[in-house]
GULOFI-84773 format. One record per residue (C-alpha): residue in three letters; residue number from 1; x, y, z. Coordinates in steps of 0.2 Angstrom, whole numbers. Example, Ala and Ser with C-alpha at 12.3 -4.5 7.8 and 13.67 -1.06 7.14 Angstrom:
2
SITE   r   k     u     v     w
SITE ALA   1    62   -22    39
SITE SER   2    68    -5    36
//
This chain:
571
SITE   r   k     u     v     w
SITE UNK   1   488   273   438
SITE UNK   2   498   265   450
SITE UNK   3   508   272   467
SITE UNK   4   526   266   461
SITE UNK   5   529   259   479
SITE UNK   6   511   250   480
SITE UNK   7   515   233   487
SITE UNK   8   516   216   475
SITE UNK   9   504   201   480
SITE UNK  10   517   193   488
SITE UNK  11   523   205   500
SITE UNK  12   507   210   505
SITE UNK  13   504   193   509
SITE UNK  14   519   192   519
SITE UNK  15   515   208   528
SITE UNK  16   498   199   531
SITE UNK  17   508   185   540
SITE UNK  18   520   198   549
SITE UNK  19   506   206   558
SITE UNK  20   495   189   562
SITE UNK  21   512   184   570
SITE UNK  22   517   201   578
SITE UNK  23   500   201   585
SITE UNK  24   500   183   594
SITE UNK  25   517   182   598
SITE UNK  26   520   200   602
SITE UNK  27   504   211   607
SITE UNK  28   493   197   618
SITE UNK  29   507   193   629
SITE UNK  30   508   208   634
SITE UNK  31   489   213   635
SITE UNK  32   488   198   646
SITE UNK  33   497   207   658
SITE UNK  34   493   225   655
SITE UNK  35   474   228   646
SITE UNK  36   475   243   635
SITE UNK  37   466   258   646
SITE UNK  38   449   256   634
SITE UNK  39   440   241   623
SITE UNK  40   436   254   610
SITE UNK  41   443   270   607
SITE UNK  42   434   283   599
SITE UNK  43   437   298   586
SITE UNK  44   425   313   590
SITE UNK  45   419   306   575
SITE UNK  46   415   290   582
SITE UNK  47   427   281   571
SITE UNK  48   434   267   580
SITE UNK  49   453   267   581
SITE UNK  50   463   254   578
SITE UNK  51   479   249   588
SITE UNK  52   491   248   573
SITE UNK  53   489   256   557
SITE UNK  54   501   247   541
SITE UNK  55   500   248   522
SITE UNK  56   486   234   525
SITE UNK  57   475   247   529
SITE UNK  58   476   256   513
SITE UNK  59   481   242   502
SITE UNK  60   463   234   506
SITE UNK  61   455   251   496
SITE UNK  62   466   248   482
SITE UNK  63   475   266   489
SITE UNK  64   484   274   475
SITE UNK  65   497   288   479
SITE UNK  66   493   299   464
SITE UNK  67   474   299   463
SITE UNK  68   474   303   482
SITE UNK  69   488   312   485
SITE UNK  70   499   320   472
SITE UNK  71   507   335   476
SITE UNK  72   506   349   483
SITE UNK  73   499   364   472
SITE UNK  74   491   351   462
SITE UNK  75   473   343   460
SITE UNK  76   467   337   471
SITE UNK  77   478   348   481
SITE UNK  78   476   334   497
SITE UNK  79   492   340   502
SITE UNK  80   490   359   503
SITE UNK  81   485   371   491
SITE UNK  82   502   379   485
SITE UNK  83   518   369   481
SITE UNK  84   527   376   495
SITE UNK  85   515   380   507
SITE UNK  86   524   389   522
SITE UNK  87   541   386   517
SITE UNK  88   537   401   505
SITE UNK  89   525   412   515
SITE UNK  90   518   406   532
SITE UNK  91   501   406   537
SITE UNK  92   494   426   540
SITE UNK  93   492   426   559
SITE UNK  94   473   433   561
SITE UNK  95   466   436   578
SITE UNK  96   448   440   577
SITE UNK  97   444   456   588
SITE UNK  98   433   472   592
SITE UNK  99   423   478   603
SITE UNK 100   415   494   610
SITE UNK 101   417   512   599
SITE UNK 102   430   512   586
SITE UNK 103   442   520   597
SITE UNK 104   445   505   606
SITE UNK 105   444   494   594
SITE UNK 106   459   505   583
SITE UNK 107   467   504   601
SITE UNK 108   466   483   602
SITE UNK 109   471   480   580
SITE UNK 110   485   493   583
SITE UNK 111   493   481   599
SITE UNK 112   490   465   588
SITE UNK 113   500   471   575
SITE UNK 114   514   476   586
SITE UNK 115   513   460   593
SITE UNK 116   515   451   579
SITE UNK 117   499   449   568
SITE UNK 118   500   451   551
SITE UNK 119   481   451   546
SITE UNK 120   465   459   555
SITE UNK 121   449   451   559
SITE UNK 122   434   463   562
SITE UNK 123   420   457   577
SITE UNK 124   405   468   577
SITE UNK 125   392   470   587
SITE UNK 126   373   462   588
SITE UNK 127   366   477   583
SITE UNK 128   375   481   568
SITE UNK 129   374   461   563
SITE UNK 130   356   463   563
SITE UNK 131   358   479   553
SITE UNK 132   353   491   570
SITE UNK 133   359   507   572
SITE UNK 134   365   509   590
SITE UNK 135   352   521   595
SITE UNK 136   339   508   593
SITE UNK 137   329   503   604
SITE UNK 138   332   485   601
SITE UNK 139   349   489   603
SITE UNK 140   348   495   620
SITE UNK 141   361   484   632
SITE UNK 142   369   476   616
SITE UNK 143   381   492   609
SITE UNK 144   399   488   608
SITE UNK 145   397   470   617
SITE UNK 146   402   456   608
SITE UNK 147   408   469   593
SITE UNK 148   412   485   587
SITE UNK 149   399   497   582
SITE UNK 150   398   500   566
SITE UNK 151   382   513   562
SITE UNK 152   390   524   548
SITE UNK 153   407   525   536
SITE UNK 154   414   537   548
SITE UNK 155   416   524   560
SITE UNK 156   426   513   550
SITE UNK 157   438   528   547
SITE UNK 158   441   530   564
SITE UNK 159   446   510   567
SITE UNK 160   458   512   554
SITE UNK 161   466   527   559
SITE UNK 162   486   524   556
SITE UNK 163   482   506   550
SITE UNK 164   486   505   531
SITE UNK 165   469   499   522
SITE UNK 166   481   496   505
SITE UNK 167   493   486   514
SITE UNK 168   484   475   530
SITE UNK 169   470   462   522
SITE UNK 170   456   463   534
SITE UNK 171   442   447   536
SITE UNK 172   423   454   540
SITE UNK 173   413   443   551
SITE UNK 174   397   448   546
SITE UNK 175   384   443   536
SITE UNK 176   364   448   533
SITE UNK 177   372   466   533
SITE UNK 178   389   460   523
SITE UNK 179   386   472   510
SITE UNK 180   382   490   519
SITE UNK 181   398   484   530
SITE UNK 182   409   480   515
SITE UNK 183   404   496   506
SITE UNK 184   407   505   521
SITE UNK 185   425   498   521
SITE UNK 186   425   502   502
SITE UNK 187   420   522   507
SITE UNK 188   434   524   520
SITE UNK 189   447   518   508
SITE UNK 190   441   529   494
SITE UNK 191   441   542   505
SITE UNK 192   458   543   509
SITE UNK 193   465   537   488
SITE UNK 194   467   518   490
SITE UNK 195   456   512   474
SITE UNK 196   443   498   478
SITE UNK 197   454   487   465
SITE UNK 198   469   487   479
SITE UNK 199   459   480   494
SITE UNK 200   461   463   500
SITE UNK 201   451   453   512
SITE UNK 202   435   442   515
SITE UNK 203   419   446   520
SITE UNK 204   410   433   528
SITE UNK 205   393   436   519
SITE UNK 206   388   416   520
SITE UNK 207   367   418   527
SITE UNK 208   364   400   523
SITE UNK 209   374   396   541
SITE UNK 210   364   410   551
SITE UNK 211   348   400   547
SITE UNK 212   358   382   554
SITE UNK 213   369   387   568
SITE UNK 214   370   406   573
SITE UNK 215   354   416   568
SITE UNK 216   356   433   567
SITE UNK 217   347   433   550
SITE UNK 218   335   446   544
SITE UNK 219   326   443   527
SITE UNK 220   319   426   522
SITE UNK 221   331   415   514
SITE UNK 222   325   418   496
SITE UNK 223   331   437   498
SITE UNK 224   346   433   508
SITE UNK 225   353   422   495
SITE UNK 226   350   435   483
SITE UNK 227   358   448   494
SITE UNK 228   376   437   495
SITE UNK 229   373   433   477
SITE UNK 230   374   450   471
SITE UNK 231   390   452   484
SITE UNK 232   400   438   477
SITE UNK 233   397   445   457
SITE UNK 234   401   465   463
SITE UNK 235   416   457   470
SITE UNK 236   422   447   456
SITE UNK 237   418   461   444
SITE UNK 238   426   476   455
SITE UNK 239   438   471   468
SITE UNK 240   449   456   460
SITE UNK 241   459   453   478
SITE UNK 242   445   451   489
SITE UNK 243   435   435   494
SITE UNK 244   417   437   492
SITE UNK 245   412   426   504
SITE UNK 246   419   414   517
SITE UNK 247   407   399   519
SITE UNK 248   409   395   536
SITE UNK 249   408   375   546
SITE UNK 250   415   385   560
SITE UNK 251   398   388   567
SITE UNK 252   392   370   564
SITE UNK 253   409   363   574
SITE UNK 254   404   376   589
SITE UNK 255   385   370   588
SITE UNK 256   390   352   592
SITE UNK 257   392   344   573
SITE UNK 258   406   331   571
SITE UNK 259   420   335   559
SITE UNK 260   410   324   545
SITE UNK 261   396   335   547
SITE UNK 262   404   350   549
SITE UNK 263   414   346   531
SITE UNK 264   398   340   523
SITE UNK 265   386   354   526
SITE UNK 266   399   367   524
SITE UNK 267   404   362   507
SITE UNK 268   386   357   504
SITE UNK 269   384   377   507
SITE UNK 270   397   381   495
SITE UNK 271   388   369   480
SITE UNK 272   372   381   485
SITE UNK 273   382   398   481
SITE UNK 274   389   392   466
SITE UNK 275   372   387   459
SITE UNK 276   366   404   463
SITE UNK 277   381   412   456
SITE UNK 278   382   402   440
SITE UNK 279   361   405   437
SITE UNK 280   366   424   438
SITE UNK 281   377   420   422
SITE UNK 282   393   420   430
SITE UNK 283   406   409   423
SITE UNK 284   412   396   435
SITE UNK 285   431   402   433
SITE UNK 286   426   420   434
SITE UNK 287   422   419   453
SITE UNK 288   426   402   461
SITE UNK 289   444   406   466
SITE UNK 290   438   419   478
SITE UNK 291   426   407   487
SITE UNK 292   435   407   504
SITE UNK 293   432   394   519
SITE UNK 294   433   393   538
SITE UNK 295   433   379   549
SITE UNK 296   434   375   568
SITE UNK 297   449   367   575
SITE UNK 298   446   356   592
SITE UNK 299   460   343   600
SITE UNK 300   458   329   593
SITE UNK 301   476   335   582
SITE UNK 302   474   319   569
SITE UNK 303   455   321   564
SITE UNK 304   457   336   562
SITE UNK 305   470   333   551
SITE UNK 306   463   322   541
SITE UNK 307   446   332   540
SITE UNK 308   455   350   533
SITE UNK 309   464   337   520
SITE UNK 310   447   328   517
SITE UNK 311   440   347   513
SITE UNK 312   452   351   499
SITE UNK 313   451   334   491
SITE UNK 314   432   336   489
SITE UNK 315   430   354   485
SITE UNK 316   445   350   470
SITE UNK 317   433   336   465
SITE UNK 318   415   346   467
SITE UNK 319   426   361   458
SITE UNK 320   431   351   444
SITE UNK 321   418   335   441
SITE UNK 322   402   343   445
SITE UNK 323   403   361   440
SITE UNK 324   417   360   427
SITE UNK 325   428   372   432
SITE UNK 326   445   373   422
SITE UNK 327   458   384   432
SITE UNK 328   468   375   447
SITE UNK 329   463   390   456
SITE UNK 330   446   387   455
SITE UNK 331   448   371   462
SITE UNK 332   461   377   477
SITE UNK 333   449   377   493
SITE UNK 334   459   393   503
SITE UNK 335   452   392   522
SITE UNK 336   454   401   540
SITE UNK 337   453   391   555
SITE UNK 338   450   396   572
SITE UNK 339   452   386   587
SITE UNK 340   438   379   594
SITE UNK 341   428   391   605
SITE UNK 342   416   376   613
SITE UNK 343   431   369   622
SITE UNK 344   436   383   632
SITE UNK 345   433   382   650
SITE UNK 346   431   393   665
SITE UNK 347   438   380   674
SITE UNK 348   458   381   675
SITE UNK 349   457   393   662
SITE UNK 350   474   391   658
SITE UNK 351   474   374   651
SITE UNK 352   465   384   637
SITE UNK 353   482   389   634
SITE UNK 354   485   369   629
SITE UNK 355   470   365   618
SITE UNK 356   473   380   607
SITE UNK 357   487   377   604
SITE UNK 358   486   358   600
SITE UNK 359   471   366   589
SITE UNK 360   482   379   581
SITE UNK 361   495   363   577
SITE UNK 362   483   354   568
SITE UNK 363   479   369   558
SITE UNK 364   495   372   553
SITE UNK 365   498   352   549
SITE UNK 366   481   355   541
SITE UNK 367   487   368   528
SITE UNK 368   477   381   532
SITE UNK 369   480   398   526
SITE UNK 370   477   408   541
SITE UNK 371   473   405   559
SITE UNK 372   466   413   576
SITE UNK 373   470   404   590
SITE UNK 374   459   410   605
SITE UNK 375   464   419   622
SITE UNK 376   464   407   635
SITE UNK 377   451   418   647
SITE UNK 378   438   420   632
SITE UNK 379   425   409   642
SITE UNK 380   425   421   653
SITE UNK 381   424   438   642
SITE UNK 382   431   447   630
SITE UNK 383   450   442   630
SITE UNK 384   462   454   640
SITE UNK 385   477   460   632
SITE UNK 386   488   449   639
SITE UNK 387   477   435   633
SITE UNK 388   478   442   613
SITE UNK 389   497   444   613
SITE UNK 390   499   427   622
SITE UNK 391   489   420   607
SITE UNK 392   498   427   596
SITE UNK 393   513   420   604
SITE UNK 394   507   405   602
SITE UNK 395   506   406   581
SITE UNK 396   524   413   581
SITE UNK 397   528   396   591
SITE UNK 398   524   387   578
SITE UNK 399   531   396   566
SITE UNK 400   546   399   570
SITE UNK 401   551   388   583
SITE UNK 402   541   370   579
SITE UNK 403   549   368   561
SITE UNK 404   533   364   557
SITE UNK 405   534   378   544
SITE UNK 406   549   367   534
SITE UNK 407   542   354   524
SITE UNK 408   525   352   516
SITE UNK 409   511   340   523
SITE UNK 410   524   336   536
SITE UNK 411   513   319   540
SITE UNK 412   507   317   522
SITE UNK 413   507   296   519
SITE UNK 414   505   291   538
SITE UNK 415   496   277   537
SITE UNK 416   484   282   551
SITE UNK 417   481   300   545
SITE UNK 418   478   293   526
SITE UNK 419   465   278   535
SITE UNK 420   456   292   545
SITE UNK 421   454   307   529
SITE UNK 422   446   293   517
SITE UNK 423   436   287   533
SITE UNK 424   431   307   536
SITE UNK 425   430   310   519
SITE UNK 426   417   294   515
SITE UNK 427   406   302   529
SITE UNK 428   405   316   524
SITE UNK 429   400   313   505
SITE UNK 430   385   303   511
SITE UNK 431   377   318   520
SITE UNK 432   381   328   505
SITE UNK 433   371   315   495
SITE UNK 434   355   318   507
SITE UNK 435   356   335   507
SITE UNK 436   356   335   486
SITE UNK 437   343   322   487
SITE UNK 438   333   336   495
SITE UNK 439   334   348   483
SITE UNK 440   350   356   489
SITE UNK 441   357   364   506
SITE UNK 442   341   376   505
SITE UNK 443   327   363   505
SITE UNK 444   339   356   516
SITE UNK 445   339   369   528
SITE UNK 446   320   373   524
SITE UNK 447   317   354   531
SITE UNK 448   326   357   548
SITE UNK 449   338   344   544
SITE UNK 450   356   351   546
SITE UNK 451   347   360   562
SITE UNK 452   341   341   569
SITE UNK 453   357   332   564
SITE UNK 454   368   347   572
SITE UNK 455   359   345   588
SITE UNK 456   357   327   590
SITE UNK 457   378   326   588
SITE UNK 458   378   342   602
SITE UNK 459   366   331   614
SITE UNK 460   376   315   611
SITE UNK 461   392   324   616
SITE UNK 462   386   332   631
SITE UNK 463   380   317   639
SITE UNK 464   398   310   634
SITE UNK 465   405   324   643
SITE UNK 466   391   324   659
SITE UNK 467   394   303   663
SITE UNK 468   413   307   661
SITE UNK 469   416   296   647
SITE UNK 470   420   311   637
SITE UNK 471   436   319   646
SITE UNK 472   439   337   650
SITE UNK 473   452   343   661
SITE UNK 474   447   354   674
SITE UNK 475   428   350   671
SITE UNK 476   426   329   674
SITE UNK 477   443   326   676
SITE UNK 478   458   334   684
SITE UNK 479   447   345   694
SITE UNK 480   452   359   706
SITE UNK 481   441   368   718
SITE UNK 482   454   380   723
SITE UNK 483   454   391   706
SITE UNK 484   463   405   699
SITE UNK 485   455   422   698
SITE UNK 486   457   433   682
SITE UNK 487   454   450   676
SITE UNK 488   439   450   664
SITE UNK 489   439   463   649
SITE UNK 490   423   475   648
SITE UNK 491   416   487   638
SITE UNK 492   414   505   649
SITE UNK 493   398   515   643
SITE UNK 494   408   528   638
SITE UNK 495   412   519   622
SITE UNK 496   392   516   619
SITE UNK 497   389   534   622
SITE UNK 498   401   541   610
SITE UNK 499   396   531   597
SITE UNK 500   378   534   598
SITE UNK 501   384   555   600
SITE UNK 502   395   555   585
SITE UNK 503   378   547   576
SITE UNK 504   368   562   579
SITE UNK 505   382   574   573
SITE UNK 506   382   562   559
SITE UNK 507   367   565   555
SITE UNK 508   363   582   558
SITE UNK 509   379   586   545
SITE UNK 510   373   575   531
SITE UNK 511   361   578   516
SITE UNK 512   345   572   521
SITE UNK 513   338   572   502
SITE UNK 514   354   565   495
SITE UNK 515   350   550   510
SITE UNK 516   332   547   505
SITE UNK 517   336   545   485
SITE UNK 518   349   535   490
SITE UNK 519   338   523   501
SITE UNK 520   321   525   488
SITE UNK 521   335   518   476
SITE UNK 522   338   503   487
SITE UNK 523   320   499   488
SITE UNK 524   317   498   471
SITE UNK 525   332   490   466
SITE UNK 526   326   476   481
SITE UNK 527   309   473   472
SITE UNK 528   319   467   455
SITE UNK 529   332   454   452
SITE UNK 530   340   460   436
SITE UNK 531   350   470   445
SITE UNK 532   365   471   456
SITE UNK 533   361   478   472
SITE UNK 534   377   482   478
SITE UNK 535   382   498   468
SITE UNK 536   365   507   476
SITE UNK 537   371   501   494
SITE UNK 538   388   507   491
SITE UNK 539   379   523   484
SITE UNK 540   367   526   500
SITE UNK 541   380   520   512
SITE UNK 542   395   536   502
SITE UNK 543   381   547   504
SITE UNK 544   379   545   524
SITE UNK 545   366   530   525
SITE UNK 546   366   522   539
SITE UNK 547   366   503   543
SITE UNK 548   350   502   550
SITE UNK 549   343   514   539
SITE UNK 550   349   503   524
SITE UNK 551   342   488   532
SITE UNK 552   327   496   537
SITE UNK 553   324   498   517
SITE UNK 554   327   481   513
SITE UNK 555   316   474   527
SITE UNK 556   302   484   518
SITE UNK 557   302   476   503
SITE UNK 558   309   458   510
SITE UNK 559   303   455   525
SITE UNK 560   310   450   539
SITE UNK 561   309   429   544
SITE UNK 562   310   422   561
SITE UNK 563   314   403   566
SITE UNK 564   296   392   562
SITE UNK 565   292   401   547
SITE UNK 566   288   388   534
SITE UNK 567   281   389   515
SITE UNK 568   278   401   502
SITE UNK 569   287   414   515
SITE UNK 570   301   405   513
SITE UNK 571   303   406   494
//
């Protein structure tokens, strides 16, 4: 199949000739008066740019308009998901927050969404990511910091007092203890009429990523995988609008991988969950098309480009060739990004206000579905009010302002931006090609190798940065001793102590027998696999289980694993 406007041999030839001559005649003489500022320039990627991209550059790999393009709304969907992308709905504007009791964080979703944010994002706290109650000790310091606290359904009530659950779709950011928090979502909605049928939004429920980039894992990988299996199949079964699962480069992209890892071992990730899905006897179209992704968005506006372009064309293909799938929206890879966290500075903190939102361009240039863009003092803390609505700000920029939001795949056939996806795209299907030659991302993973390759990429960009030949403004270049103070945002200990109050009178109100069936149930369910666990979480989490007390069940029949542990513990 040939691209109707694919060059004959004749004019490429004479486009060969044009260059050759614009290059000699053109180009030198004025290099020979004013050297370009670099002998090489470089893609975060390492990709060598060139100085002028043509059709030469595409017409050497035999580029074909149809087979790498198309349109949009169609395989390989390269060119955005729907066929009119934002023209017809734009992107959900999703700023990820939450901190101290569920007071404050009711206080912070219901300013977001008076400034302009059409979709919530829930942060929790350690202690409830490692399935801790807040009264804990090992929670001690840790209540309310980097999160909510989340200990019981009552608590999720309270954050979304006056916020309409049928209405707003909410993303979870949590994962070894995904499916307490989820069903406690599930009991506060129940509570008040809205059926679990009606609920929309993603929980982030991908553990494979804990083990590689963020840790806060509990059970040994074998159990974990289990544990978001049996999430994705409750989900596809029960609640038809939410996504199971969203499997997550963002992590990789903050721990220092470069966009071609980042892509590779996130969809690598994502061939991993299907298999586990699909040995469950789950049909491949029966829950593909609530696998959801998230990626990182640094400043580097055209790679990044061409790596969320790159993502789509290579899910479609993985969706379609390897695993068979036969609806479009099976094969339609639906992703969040958030701007890139690692490139935040202390230092002139304002310039933040730049790099996110040259990140935010390239994820709406990128297609992406929904987007955070960060608060420009979050290297310091937890962002200030005025730093949240001034994100948000900068979404409504874009989309309404940049007429960005008009056309679809606005820079869809540049010849740089086509050049850099396949270059990307290459890349990153080599390191997916190592990790199946493994065994897949969980041998992979079990070999240290995503871990190793990750760091090495982090190590290679900081000495970038330290000898200056990677430039940051404000940090190696631009600098300015004479900076700007800011207010930083912090969690009073008056939020930590109502919440660990309201857990004893929790407590003290519930059924204690109803509690330990519930949790007995969870046990035993954990010791088989013909099961789904979920329905008995959901159970003991409606009957006033708590999170640590649900976790506390598992760990007795799973274990726990810590970083090192190697063998039969693993599997």
């Amino acid at each position: 199949m040939k691209w109707v406007n694919r060059m004959g041999t004749d004019e490429t030839e004479d486009l060969r000739e044009r260059k050759t001559r614009w290059k000699r005649d053109v180009a030198e003489p004025v290099l020979e008066k004013r050297p370009e500022r670099k002998s090489e320039f470089l893609t975060e990627e390492g990709l060598s740019v060139r100085r002028l991209y043509t059709p030469l550059d595409l017409e050497d790999r035999n580029w074909r308009y149809l087979d790498r393009l198309s349109f949009p709304g169609e395989y390989p969907f390269t060119r955005g998901v729907y066929p009119t992308m934002y023209r017809g709905r734009i992107w959900t504007v999703r700023q990820y927050a939450g901190f101290g009791s569920a007071e404050d964080t009711n206080q912070r979703y219901r300013y977001l969404l008076d400034a302009g944010q059409t979709g919530l994002s829930m942060a929790f706290d350690l202690p409830t990511q490692l399935g801790l109650d807040p009264t804990d000790p090992m929670a001690s310091g840790e209540v309310g910091k980097v999160g909510v606290s989340m200990p019981v359904w009552r608590e999720m009530d309270l954050v979304f007092k006056d916020i309409p659950m049928e209405k707003v779709t909410t993303s979870m950011t949590i994962n070894s203890s995904a499916m307490e928090i989820l069903s406690m979502y599930v009991v506060a909605a129940e509570a008040r009429g809205i059926a679990r049928e009606g609920l929309g939004g993603t929980v982030q429920n991908d553990i494979l990523k804990e083990y590689i980039a963020r840790n806060t894992h509990i059970y040994p990988p074998m159990h974990s995988m289990r544990y978001a299996t049996d999430i994705i199949i409750y989900c596809a079964q029960n609640m038809p609008r939410w996504n199971s699962i969203s499997i997550s480069g963002y992590h990789f992209e903050e721990a220092g991988a470069t966009p071609a890892e980042e892509l590779a071992f996130t969809l690598a990730n994502g061939v991993e969950y299907t298999r586990w899905a699909l040995a469950r006897g789950m049909p491949i179209d029966d829950f593909a098309r609530r696998l959801s992704f998230f990626y990182g968005s640094r400043t580097n506006v055209l790679e990044q480009v061409a790596k969320f372009r790159a993502a789509r064309r290579m899910w479609a293909q993985i969706m379609k060739d390897r695993f068979e799938a036969r609806r479009p929206a099976s094969m339609r890879m639906r992703f969040h990004v958030q701007t890139a966290g690692v490139t935040m500075t202390a230092q002139q903190s304002l310039v933040n206000v730049i790099r996110t939102t040259l990140q935010a361009l390239a994820a709406v240039l990128g297609g992406a579905q929904s987007l955070h863009v960060n608060s420009y003092d979050e290297a310091m803390g937890l962002p200030t009010e005025e730093a949240v609505r001034l994100a948000v700000r900068v979404q409504q920029v874009l989309a309404h302002e940049s007429g960005l939001a008009e056309t679809v795949d606005p820079l869809g056939g540049s010849y740089y931006l086509e050049w850099l996806t396949d270059e990307i795209e290459e890349r990153a299907w080599k390191i997916i090609d190592e990790v199946e030659e493994m065994g897949g991302m969980t041998k992979a993973v079990e070999a240290g190798y995503p871990q190793r390759r990750i760091a090495e990429s982090a190590h290679r960009h900081q000495l970038g940065v330290d000898a200056g030949e990677i430039p940051v403004i404000g940090v190696n270049l631009a600098t300015d001793p004479g900076e700007a103070k800011f207010g930083i945002q912090t969690v009073d200990v008056v939020s930590r102590d109502r919440v660990m109050s309201r857990l004893k009178r929790f407590k003290e109100d519930r059924d204690p027998g109803k509690v330990g069936a519930a949790l007995d149930s969870v046990a035993g369910i954990a010791e088989r696999e013909d099961e789904n666990l979920f329905p008995h979480v959901l159970n003991a989490v409606k009957v006033g289980a708590t999170v640590g007390e649900v976790s506390g069940a598992l760990r007795a029949v799973w274990g726990e694993w810590t970083e090192g542990t190697t063998g039969d513990s693993w599997w």
